[in-house]
N, C-alpha and C positions, 0 to 999 in steps of 0.2 A: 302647478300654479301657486300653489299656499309658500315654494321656497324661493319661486320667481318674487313674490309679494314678499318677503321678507327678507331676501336679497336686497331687493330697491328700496324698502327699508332703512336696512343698514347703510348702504349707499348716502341717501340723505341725509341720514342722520352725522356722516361722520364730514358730509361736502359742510354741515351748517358748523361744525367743530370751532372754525376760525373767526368766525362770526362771532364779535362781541365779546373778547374773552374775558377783556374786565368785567362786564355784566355776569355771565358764570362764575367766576371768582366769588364775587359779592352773594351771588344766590345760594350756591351750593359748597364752598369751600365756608363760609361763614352763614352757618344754620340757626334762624332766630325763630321761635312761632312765632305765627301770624296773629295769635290775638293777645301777644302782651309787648307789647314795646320796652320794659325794663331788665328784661332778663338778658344778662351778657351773652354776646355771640361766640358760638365752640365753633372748634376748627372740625372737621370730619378727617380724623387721625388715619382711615383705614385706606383711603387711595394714596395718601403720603408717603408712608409707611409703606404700602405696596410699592411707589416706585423709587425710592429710597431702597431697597432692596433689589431693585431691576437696576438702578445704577451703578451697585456695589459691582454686580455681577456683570455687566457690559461696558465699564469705566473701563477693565485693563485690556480687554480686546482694541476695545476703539483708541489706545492711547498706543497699543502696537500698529493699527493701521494707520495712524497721525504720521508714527515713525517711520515708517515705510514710506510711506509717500513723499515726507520731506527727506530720505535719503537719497530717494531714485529721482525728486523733481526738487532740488536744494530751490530756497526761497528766492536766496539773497544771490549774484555775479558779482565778480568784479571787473570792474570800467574803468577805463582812463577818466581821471577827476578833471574837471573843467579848467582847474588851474591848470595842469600839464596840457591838455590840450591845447590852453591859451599859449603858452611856454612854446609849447613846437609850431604851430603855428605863426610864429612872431620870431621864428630860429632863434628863440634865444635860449643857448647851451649852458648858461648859468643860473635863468630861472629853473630850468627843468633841472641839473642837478641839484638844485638846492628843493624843489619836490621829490627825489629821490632820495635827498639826506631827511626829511621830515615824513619820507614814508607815505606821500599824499598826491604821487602819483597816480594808484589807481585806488579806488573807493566803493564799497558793497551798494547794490542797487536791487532793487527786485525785479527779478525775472518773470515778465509779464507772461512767457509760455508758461511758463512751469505753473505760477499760478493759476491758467486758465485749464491745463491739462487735470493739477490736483481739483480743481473744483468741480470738472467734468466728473474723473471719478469718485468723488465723494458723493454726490450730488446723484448718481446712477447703481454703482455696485456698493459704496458705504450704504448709503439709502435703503438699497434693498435686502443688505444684512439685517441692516439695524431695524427693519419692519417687519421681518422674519420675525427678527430673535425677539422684538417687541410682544408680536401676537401670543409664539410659543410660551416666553414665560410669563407671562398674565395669565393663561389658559391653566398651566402649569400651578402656579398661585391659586388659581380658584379649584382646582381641585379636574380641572378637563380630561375627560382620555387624552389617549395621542390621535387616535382618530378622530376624536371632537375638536383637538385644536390644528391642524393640520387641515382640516374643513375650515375651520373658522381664518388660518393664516390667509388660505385662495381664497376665503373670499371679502375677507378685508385688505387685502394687498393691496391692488390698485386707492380707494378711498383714501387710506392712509397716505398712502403717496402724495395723491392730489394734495390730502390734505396737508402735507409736511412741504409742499413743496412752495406753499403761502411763509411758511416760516424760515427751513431752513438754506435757503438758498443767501437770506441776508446775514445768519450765522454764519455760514462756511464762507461768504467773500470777506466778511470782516477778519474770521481768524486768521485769514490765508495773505489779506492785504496789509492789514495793520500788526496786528500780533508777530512777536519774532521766531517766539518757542514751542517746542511740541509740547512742553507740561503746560502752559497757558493758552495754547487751543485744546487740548483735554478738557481742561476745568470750564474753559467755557460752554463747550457743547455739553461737560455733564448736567452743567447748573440749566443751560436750557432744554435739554430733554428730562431732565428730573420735571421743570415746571410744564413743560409740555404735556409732558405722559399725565402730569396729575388733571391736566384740561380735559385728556381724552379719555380716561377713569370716569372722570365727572360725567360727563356726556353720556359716554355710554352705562352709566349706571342709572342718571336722571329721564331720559328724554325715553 
């Protein structure tokens, strides 16, 4: 009963994660006492620092799986461009050569499967790499066995998920719709799971 209670615990605590994050930010990233108003606010260096360290270490994986995925599901096709299609459409054999002297015949377009497929699997098996490998090296950083963090992975998996799935779901359509490159969907996902992980540091060290 006492692990059932502190299971559901954890659970809650990690559903309220998303909740407010600018209000956490302000509380616990910038630590003031309460009974003097003049004293400058410090940043709390140690969950930073801790995932500053977790990104160093899960940057080059997740920049090979970026890769993979944009090989086997390329972004961009190419289409017949509106001008040539106007051109054939209207038989006219000198407008269309003259878009095949200016190369403007056909034109890169993004491919709406591919996109919906890479964001299924990101969204499903990246996901639940990246909340693995979350749990174990946190666990790992504080000093855990491998038995304590491999408990602790079952049974913040799900939560995390829930919880990740408030955020990243508008990350991975942005990088996969707008962004053209694998190095700048890298850096975005690092810069938002660097700020993410320090949200769920906070939480779970505060609450």
């Amino acid at each position: 009963m006492l692990f059932d209670r502190t299971k559901q615990r954890d659970r809650t605590k990690y559903h309220r994660i998303p909740q407010g994050c600018i209000y956490y930010h302000l509380r616990y990233s910038l630590k003031h006492p309460t009974n003097s108003i003049q004293l400058p606010y410090t940043v709390a260096w140690t969950p930073v620092l801790q995932f500053i360290f977790f990104t160093a270490l899960t940057c080059p994986p997740n920049f090979l799986w970026q890769q993979f995925l944009e090989s086997v599901f390329p972004s961009k096709i190419l289409q017949p461009s509106q001008s040539a299609i106007a051109a054939a459409a209207t038989d006219g054999e000198k407008e269309l050569e003259s878009e095949e002297t200016t190369r403007a015949v056909v034109e890169p377009r993004l491919d709406i499967r591919a996109t919906i497929l890479k964001f299924f699997l990101d969204q499903t098996v990246g996901a639940s790499l990246n909340t693995i490998a979350f749990t174990l090296i946190m666990a790992g950083i504080k000093g855990e066995s491998m038995e304590q963090a491999t408990r602790m992975a079952k049974l913040e998996f799900w939560p995390l998920m829930i919880a990740g799935y408030r955020l990243w779901p508008v990350v991975s359509l942005l990088s996969y719709s707008v962004l053209t490159s694998v190095e700048s969907r890298a850096l975005l996902g690092s810069i938002a799971g660097l700020i993410w992980g320090i949200y769920l540091s906070l939480m779970a060290r505060e609450i």
